[in-house]
C-alpha positions in Angstrom: 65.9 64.1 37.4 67.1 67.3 38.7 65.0 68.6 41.2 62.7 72.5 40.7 62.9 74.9 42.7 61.2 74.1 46.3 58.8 76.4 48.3 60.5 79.1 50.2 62.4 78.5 52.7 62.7 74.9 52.5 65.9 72.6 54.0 66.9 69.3 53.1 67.7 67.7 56.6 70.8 65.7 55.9 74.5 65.9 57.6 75.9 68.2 55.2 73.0 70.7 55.6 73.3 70.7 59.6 75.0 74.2 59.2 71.9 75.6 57.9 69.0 73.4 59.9 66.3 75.0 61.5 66.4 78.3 59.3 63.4 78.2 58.1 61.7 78.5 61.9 64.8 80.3 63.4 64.0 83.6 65.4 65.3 86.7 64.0 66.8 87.5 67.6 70.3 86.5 68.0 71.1 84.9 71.3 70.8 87.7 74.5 74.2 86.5 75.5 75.4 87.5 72.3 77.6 84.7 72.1 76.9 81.1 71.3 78.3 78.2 73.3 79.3 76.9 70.0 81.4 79.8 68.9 84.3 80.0 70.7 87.1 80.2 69.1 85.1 81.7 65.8 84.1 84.6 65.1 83.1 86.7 61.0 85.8 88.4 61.4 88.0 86.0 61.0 86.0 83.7 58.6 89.0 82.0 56.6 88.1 78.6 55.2 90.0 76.5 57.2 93.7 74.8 55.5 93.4 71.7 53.7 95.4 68.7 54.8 94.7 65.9 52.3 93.4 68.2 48.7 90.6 69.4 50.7 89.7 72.7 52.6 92.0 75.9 50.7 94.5 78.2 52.6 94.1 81.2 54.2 92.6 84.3 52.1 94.1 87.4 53.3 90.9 88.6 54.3 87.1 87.4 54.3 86.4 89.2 51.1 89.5 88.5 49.5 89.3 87.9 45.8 85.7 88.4 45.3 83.6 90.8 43.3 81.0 91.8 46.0 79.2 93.5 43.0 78.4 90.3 41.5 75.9 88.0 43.4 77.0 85.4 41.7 80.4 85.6 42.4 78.8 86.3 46.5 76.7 83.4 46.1 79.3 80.8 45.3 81.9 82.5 48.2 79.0 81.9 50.5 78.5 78.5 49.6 81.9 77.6 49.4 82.4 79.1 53.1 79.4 76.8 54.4 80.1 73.4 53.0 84.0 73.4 53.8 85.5 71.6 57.0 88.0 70.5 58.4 86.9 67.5 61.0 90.4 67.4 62.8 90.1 70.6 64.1 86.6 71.3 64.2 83.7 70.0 66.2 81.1 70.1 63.9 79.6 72.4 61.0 78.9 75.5 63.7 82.5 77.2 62.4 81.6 76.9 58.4 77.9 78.2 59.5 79.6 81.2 61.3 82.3 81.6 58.1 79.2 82.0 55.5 77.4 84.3 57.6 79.6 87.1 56.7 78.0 87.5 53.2 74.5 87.4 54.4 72.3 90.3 55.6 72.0 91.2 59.0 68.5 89.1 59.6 69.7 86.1 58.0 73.2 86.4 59.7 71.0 86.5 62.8 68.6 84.0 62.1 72.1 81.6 61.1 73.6 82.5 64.7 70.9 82.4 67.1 70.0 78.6 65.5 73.0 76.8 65.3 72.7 73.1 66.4 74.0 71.4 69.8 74.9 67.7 70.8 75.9 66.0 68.2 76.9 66.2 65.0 75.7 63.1 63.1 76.7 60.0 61.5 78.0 61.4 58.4 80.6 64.2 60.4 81.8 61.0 62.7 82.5 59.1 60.1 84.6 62.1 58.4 86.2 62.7 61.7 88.0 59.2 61.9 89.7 59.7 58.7 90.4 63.2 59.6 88.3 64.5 56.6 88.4 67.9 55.0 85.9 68.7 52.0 86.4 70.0 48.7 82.9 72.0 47.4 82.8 72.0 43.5 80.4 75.2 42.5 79.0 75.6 39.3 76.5 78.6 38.4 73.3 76.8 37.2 70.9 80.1 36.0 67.4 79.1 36.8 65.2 79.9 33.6 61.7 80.1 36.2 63.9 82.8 38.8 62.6 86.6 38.7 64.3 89.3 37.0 67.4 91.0 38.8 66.3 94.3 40.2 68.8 97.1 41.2 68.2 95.6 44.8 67.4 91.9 44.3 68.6 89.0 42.6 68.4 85.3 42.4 70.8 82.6 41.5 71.1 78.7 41.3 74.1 76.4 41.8 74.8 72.6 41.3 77.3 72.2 44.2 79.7 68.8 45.0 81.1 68.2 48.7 83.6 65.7 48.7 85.3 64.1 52.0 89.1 63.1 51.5 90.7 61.8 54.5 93.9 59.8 55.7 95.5 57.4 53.5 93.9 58.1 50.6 90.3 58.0 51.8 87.7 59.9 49.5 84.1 59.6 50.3 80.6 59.6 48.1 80.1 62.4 47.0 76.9 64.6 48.1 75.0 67.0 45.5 72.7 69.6 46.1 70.9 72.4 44.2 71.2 75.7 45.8 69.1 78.6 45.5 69.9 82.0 46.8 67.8 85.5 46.7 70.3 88.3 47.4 69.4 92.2 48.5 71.7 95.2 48.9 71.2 98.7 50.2 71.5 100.5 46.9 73.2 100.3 43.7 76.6 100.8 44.6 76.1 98.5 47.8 77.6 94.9 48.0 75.3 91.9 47.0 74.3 90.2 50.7 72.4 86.5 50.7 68.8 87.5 52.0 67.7 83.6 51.7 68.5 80.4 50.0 66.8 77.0 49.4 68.9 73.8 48.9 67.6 70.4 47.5 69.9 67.4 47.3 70.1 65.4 44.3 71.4 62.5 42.7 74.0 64.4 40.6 75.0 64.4 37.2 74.5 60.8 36.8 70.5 61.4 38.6 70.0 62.9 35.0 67.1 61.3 33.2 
């Protein structure tokens, strides 16, 4: 069955949830270098998803924002998600890029929190095995309200997701699919403000064929 919403701040330790490992217990205080080993060559500013190769990862957006009603959390939540769960293993190392991508739409303590924690050495079983086909990822989102989430407030909201990542590589390649179930409390400043994530707890599930 499809699983409930988890305690706060809760993380499903598997390869496609490396970008967000260690949140949960992450300091608040970016690195004092102010830069992480692991972001060169990255930075917000220049967070577009990287260009798919085999039906994967999309083109360049103009911009970071591009296309997206910052008024609508939803519409913030599944940017956010898309943003973390898309890579490209040819030309990336491991999730660290797609973790500094999605921190644009977070608020400042989360985007710290997301920075300061990001993971060294290496990056799993799952990634390697991407990286020989020379997998990019395709991330199905699909707004899934959550009947048990609080009331939307002028300065809070919460939404749910079912999300698909999908690896397609050389020659034709597709991998299993992975499913999760993402939740995401957003803030903003004031009414006029753009929606930011504040939080978000993920679960991985079975998928539509888990149902029971």
């Amino acid at each position: 069955m499809k699983p409930s919403r988890p305690h706060a701040g809760s993380l499903a330790s598997c390869c496609a949830l490396a970008a967000w490992a260690g949140l949960a217990s992450a300091s608040l205080v970016p690195p004092r270098s102010g830069r992480h080993p692991a972001l060169e060559g990255t930075s917000p500013k220049n967070a577009a998803l990287p260009r798919g190769r085999h039906g994967g990862a999309p083109g360049r957006a103009k911009g970071p924002y591009a296309g997206v009603d910052r008024q609508s959390p939803v519409a913030v939540g599944k940017a956010f998600i898309r943003a973390s769960f898309t890579y490209d293993t040819a030309t990336q190392g491991s999730t660290n890029p797609a973790t500094v991508r999605s921190a644009i739409w977070c608020t400042p303590s989360l985007r710290a929190r997301m920075l300061a924690s990001l993971p060294q050495g290496s990056p799993g079983g799952q990634w390697m095995k991407w990286s020989a086909y020379k997998a990019t990822t395709t991330v199905a989102v699909r707004w899934a309200p959550d009947p048990g989430a609080p009331a939307e407030t002028t300065r809070a909201a919460y939404e749910s997701y079912d999300v698909t990542v999908t690896a397609h590589g050389e020659h034709g390649w597709t991998g299993t699919p992975d499913y999760y179930v993402i939740w995401l409390t957003f803030s903003r400043t004031g009414a006029k403000a753009p929606w930011e994530v504040a939080n978000f707890e993920v679960q991985p599930w079975l998928g539509p064929k888990g149902y029971k």
